[in-house]
C-alpha positions in Angstrom: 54.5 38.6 15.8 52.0 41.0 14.4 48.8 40.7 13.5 49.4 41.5 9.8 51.9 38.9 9.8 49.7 36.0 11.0 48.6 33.7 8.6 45.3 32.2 8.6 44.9 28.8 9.8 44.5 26.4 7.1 41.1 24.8 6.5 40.7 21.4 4.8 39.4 21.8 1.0 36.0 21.8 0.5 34.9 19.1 -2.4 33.3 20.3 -5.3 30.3 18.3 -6.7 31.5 17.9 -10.6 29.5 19.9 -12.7 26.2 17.7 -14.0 26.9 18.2 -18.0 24.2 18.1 -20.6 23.2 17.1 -24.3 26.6 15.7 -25.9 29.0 16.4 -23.1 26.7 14.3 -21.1 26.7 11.6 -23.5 30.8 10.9 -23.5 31.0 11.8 -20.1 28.6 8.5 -19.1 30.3 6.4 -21.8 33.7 7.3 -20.9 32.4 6.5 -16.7 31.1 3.5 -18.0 34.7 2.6 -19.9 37.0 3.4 -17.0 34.2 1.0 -14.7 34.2 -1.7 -17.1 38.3 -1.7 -17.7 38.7 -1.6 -13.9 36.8 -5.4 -13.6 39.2 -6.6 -15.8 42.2 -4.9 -13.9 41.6 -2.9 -11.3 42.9 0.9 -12.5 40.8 2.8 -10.2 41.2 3.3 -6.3 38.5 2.6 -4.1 37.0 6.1 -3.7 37.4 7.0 -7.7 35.5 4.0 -8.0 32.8 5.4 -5.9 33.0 8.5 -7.2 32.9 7.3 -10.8 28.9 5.2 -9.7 27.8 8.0 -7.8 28.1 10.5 -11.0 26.9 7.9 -13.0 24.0 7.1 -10.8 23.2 11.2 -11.1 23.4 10.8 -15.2 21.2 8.0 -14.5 18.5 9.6 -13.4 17.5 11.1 -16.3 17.4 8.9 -19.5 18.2 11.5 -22.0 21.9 11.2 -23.3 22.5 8.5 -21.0 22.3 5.8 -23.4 25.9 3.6 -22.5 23.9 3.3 -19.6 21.4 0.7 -20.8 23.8 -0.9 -23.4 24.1 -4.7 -23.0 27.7 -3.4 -21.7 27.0 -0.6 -19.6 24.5 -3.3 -17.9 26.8 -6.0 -17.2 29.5 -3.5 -15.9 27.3 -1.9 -13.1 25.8 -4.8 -12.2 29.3 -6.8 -11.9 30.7 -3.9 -9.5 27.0 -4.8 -7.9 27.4 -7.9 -6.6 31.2 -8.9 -7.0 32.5 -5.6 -5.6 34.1 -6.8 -1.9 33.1 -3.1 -0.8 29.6 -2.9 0.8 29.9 0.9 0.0 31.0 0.4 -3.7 28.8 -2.2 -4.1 25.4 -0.4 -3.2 26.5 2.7 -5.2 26.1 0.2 -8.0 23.2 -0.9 -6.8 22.1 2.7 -7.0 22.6 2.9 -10.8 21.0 -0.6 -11.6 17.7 0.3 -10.2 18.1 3.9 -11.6 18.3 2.0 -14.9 15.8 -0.3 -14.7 13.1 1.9 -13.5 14.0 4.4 -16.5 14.8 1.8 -19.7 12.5 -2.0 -19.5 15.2 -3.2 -22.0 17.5 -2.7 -19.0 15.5 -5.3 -17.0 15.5 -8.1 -19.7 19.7 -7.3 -20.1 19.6 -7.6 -16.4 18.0 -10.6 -16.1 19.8 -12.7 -18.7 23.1 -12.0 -16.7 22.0 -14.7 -14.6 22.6 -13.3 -11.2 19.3 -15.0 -9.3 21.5 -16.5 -6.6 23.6 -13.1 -5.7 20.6 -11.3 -5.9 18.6 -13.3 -3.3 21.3 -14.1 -1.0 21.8 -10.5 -0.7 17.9 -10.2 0.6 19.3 -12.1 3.8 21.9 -10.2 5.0 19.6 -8.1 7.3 20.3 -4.6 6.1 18.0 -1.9 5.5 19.6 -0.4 2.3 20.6 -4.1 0.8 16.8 -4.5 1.2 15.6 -1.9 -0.7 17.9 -1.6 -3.6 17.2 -5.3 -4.0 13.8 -5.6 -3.2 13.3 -2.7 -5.9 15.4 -4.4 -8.9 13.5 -7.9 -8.3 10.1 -5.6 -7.9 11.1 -4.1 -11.6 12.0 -7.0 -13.6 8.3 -7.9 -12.7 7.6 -6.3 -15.6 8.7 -7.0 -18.9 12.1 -8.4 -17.2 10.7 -12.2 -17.8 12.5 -13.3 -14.9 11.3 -17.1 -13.7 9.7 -15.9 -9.8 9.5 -19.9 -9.3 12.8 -20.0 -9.6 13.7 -17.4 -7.3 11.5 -19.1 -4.7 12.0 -23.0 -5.4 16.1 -22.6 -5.5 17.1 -19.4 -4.3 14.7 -18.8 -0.9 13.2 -15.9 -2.1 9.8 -16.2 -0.1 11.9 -17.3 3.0 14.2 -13.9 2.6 11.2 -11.6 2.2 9.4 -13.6 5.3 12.6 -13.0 7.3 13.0 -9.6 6.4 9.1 -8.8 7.4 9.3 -10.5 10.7 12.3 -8.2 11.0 10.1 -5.2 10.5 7.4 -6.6 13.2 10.0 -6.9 15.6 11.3 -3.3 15.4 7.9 -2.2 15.1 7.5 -4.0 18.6 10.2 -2.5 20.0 9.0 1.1 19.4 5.8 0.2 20.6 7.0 -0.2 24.0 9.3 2.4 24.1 6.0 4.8 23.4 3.9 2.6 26.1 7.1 2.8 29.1 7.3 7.0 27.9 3.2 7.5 28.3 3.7 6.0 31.8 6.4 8.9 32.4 4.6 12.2 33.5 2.0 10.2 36.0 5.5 9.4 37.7 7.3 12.4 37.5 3.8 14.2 38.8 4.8 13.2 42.3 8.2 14.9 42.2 6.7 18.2 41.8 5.4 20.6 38.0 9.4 21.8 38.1 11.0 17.3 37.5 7.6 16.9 35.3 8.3 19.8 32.8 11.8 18.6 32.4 10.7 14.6 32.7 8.2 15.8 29.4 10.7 17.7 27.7 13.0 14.7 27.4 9.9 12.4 26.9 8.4 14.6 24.1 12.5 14.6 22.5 12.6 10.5 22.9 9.0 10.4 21.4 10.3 11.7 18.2 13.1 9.5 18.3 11.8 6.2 19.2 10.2 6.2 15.7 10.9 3.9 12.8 14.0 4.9 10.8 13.2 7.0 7.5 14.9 3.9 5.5 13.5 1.3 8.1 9.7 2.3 6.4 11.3 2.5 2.8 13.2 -0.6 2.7 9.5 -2.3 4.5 7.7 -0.7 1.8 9.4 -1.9 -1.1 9.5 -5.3 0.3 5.8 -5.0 0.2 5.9 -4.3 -3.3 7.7 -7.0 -4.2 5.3 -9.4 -2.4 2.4 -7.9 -3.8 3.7 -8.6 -7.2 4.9 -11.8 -6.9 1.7 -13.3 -5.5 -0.1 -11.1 -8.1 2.2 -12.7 -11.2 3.0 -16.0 -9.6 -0.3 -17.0 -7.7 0.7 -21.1 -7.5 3.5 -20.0 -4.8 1.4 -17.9 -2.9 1.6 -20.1 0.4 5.1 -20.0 0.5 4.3 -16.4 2.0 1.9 -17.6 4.7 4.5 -17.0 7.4 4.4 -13.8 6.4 0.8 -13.1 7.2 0.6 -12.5 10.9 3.5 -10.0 11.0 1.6 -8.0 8.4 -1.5 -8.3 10.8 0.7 -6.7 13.7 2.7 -3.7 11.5 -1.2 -3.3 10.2 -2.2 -3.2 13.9 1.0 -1.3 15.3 1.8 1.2 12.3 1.1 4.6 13.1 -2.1 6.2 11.5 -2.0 10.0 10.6 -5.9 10.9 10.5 -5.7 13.1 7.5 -3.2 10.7 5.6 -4.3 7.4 6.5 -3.1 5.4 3.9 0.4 6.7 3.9 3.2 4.3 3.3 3.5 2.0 4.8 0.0 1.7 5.3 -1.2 0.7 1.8 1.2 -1.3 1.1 0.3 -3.5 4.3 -3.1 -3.6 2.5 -2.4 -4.5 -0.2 0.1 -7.4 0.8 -2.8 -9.4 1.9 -4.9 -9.1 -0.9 -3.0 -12.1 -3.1 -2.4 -14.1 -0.1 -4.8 -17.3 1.4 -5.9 -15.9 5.1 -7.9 -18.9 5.8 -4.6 -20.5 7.8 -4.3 -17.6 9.6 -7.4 -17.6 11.2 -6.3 -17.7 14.5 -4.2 -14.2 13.8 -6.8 -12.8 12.1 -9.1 -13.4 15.2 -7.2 -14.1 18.1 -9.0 -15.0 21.3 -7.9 -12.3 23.1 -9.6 -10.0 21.2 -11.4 -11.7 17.5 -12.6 -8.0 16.7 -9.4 -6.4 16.9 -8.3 -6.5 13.4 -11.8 -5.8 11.4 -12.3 -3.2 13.9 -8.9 -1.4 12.7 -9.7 -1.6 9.2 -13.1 -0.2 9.8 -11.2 2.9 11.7 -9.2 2.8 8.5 -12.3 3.2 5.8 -13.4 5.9 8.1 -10.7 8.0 8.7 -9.7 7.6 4.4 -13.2 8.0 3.3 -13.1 11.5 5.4 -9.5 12.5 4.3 -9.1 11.9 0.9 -10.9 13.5 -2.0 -13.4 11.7 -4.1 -11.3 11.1 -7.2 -8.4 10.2 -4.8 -11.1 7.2 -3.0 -11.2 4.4 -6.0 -7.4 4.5 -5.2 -6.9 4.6 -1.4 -9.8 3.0 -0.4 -11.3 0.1 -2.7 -8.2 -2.1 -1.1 -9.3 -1.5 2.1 -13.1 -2.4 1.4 -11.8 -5.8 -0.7 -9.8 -7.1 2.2 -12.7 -6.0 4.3 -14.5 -8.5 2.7 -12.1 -11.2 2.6 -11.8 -10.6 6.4 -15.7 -11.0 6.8 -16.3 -14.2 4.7 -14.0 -15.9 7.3 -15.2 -14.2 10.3 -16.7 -16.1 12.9 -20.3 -15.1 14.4 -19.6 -12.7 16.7 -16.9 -10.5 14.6 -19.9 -10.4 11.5 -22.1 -9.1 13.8 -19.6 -6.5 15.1 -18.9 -5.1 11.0 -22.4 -5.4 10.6 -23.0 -3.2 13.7 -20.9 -0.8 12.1 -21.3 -0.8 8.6 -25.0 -1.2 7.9 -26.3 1.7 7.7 -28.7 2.6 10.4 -32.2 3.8 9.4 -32.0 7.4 10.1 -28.9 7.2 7.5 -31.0 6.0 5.0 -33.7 8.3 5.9 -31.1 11.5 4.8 -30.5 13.1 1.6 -27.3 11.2 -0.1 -24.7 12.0 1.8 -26.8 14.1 3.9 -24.8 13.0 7.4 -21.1 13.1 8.0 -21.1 9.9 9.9 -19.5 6.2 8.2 -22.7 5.0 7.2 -24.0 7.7 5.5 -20.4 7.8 3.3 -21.0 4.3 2.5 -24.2 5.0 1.2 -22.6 7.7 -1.3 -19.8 6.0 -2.2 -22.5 3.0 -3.1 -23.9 5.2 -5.1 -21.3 7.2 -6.5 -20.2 7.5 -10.9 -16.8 9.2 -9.6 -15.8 6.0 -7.8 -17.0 2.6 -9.4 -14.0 0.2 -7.8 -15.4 1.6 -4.9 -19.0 1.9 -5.6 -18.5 -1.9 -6.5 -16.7 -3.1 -3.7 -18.7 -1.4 -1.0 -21.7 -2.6 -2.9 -20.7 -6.2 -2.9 -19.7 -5.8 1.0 -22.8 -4.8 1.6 -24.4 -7.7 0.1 -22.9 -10.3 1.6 -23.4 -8.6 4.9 -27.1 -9.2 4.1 -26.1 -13.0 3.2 -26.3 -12.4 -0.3 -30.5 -12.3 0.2 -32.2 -10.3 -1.9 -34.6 -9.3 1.0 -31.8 -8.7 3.0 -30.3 -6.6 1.3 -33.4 -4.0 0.9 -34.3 -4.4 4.3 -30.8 -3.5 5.0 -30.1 -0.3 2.9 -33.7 0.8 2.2 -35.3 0.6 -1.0 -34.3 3.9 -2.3 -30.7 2.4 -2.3 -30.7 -1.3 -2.8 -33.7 -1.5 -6.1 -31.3 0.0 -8.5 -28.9 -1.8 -7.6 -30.7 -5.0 -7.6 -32.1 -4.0 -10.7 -29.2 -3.0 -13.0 -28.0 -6.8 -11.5 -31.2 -8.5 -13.0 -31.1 -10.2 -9.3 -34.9 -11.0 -8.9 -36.3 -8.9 -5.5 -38.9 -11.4 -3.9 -42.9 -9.7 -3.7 -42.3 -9.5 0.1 -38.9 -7.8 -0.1 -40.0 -4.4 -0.3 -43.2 -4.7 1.7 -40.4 -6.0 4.7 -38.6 -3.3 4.2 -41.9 -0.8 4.2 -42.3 -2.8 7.7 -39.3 -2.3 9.5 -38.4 1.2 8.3 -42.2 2.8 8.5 -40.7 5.9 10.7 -37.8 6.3 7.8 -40.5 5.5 4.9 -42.7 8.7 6.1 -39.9 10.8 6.8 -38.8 10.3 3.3 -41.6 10.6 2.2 -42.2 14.0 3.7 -39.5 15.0 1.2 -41.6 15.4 -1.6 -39.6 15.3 -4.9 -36.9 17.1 -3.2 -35.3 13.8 -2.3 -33.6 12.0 -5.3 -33.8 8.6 -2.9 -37.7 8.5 -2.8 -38.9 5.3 -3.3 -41.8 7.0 -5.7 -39.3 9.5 -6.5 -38.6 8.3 -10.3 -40.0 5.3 -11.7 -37.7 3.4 -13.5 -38.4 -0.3 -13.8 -40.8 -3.1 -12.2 -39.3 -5.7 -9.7 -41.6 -8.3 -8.5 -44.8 -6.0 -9.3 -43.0 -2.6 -7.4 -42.0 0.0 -8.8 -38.8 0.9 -8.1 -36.1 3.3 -9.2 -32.2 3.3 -10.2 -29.6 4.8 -8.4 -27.6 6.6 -10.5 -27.0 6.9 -14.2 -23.5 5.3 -14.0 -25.1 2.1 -11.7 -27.5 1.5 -14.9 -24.5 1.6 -17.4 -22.0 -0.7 -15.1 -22.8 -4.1 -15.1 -20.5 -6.1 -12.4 -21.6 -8.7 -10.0 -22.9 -7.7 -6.6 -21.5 -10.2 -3.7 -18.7 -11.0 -6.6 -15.0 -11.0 -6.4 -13.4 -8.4 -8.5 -11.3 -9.9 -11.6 -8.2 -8.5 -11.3 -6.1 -11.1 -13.5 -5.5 -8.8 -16.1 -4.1 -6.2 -13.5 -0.5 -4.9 -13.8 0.9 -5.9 -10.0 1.7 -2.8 -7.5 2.5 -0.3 -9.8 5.7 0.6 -11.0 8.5 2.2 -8.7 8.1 6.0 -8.5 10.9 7.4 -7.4 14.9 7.5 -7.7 17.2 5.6 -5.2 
């Protein structure tokens, strides 16, 4: 045959998204999607893949709340979340699953319509089922009616095993984090072995260790699905504090993904990582002690946040700190009230500033201590400023003297003063003891140094003079060595992103 005369193979068709419409268009198209859904619960009119291809188009008008209205109707509701959780198609199903949490993260009336279908039972049994996906899309509709959905979170936990489901589903997380962490451990121990088979088996032996490396990781959606879990915890202890120790088993696998979860040094706090944080912050850790500080190791886990406050308060901008940090320095505390000796005396090893630190201009040295001090000190970031400054303070067992012998007059007066905590007559003359070497090499500063003792004179403590920190410390009046009131907090935060 000739060549002319050949005809081309033929090829399968391609598929052509639909065209996303806009403005009026949009608005019958979603209303007529959510007409053919709704008349195919009552008899089924559509085949399996229209049906998914009539919640995935819908799930892409419902991303974007203008001319999407049938969406959030009473109707539209009911009909997406019916193909939800009756659908017998997994696939179906979480393409509805899709849309609900698309509409409840973009219309709160959506929640409330959500919730007073009733579906509690469905929605919780579907936390159990062990799939990444399921717990997401679930975790993230029952994170969202949180707020302004009035749904009863006693009830979810009393009758429908709420807490157990989210327990389950973190030890699930541990147990894959586990897993990877011995992959990594067996494939360090590769090149010392392939080393005596000579440099042309080790290049090769690292290729393919470096490739399984990379692989060996968590799953993209294994970390998602975890961190929306998270969430929901968060907010349920936050919103529903007199369950809170139905989430104790729960605490020592957040220890371990705390412990195990990798830590990018200039992202520290990356999901999961906060959200790990911020778990325990609701939760009672005093049953847990033996997690907390096991006796293989007590310091493990102070010493770990520690690395964290380091590494954050180096890689984050200021204005970014009151945000990514002030969890970390709150559970710090929580983890030192229970602390036994030895484990105090390791923070305080690490945190107190030394006297060389306090001997520097403000944020004079690069080192922890010297950040602390700033950040102490610091308008830009008072959740911080006030954690670090309570820390602190109980690090010097909430002792006036203590404290000033521990940060240096300079830094603790203002402090103390802006407090109306009383400094005893021999608190700064201690501190003049102990720090003599740092006293004359401040001194030496002249009025150069806004952390003189005789710098400024600002008030009178106990017959001293003594001067304020900063301007903002003087206008802020919380509780140094108290807890910070959070009760009038809105939870986690909403959702920020489209599923």
């Amino acid at each position: 045959m000739p060549i002319a005369d050949m005809k081309p193979p033929k090829s399968a068709p391609v598929k052509v998204a639909p065209p996303v419409l806009t403005g009026p268009a949009k608005l019958a198209e979603v209303a007529r999607l959510i007409y053919e859904l709704n008349r195919d619960l009552g008899k089924i009119c559509m085949l399996p893949h229209q049906r998914d291809a009539a919640l995935e188009q819908l799930k892409v008008y419902g991303r974007d709340s203008k001319d999407a209205d049938p969406m959030f109707t009473n109707e539209g509701i009911e009909t997406i979340t019916r193909h939800a959780f009756n659908s017998p198609s997994f696939t179906t199903s979480r393409c509805a699953l899709r849309c609900l949490a698309n509409a409840m993260l973009l219309n709160p009336s959506a929640r409330a319509r959500f919730v007073e279908l009733h579906y509690e039972k469905k929605l919780c049994q579907r936390l159990n089922n062990g799939h990444q996906e399921d717990e997401l899309l679930v975790s993230r509709i029952i994170f969202l009616t949180t707020y302004g959905g009035n749904i009863d979170i006693e009830n979810l936990i009393d009758h429908h095993h709420l807490a157990d489901n989210i327990n389950h589903n973190i030890a699930r997380h541990a147990k894959q984090y586990d897993e990877v962490h011995k992959i990594e451990e067996i494939q360090s121990d590769r090149p010392s072995y392939s080393f005596m088979k000579g440099k042309k088996d080790k290049s090769k032996e690292n290729a393919k260790s470096n490739s399984n490396v990379d692989s060996s990781g968590p799953d993209p959606i294994e970390d998602m699905s975890l961190v929306e879990t998270l969430k929901l915890l968060f907010n349920i202890t936050h919103f529903c504090p007199q369950r809170n120790d139905a989430f104790s088993p729960a605490i020592p696998n957040i220890l371990r993904l705390i412990l195990k979860c990798h830590v990018l040094p200039d992202q520290p706090m990356e999901p999961p990582m906060t959200q790990l944080v911020n778990a325990l912050m609701n939760l009672e850790l005093e049953t847990n002690a033996s997690a907390l500080y096991p006796r293989s190791d007590p310091k493990e886990f102070a010493g770990r946040l520690i690395d964290l406050l380091d590494l954050a308060t180096t890689a984050y901008p200021e204005q970014d700190l009151d945000r990514q940090v002030s969890p970390i320095v709150s559970l710090m505390r929580k983890v030192y009230g229970l602390a036994p000796r030895q484990v105090k005396l390791h923070m305080r090893t690490l945190l107190i500033p030394p006297a060389d630190d306090r001997a520097q201009l403000l944020g004079g040295k690069n080192t922890l201590c010297s950040r602390i001090l700033r950040l102490s000190t610091s308008p830009s970031t008072p959740t911080v400023r006030e954690e670090l400054s309570s820390l602190l303070f109980e690090m010097s067992d909430k002792d006036a003297s203590n404290f000033v012998q521990n940060l240096g007059c300079s830094f603790s007066s203002g402090l103390l003063f802006q407090q109306n905590v009383q400094v005893p007559d021999n608190a700064l003359e201690a501190w003049s003891t102990s720090d003599t070497d740092s006293m004359t090499e401040r001194t030496s500063m002249g009025s150069r140094s806004s952390n003189s003792c005789s710098s400024i004179k600002f008030g009178i403590v106990a017959g001293k003079q003594i001067n304020d920190i900063t301007e903002a410390n003087t206008r802020d009046q919380g509780t140094i060595g108290g807890s910070k009131d959070d009760e009038k907090g809105e939870g986690e935060g909403e959702a920020d992103d489209y599923v």
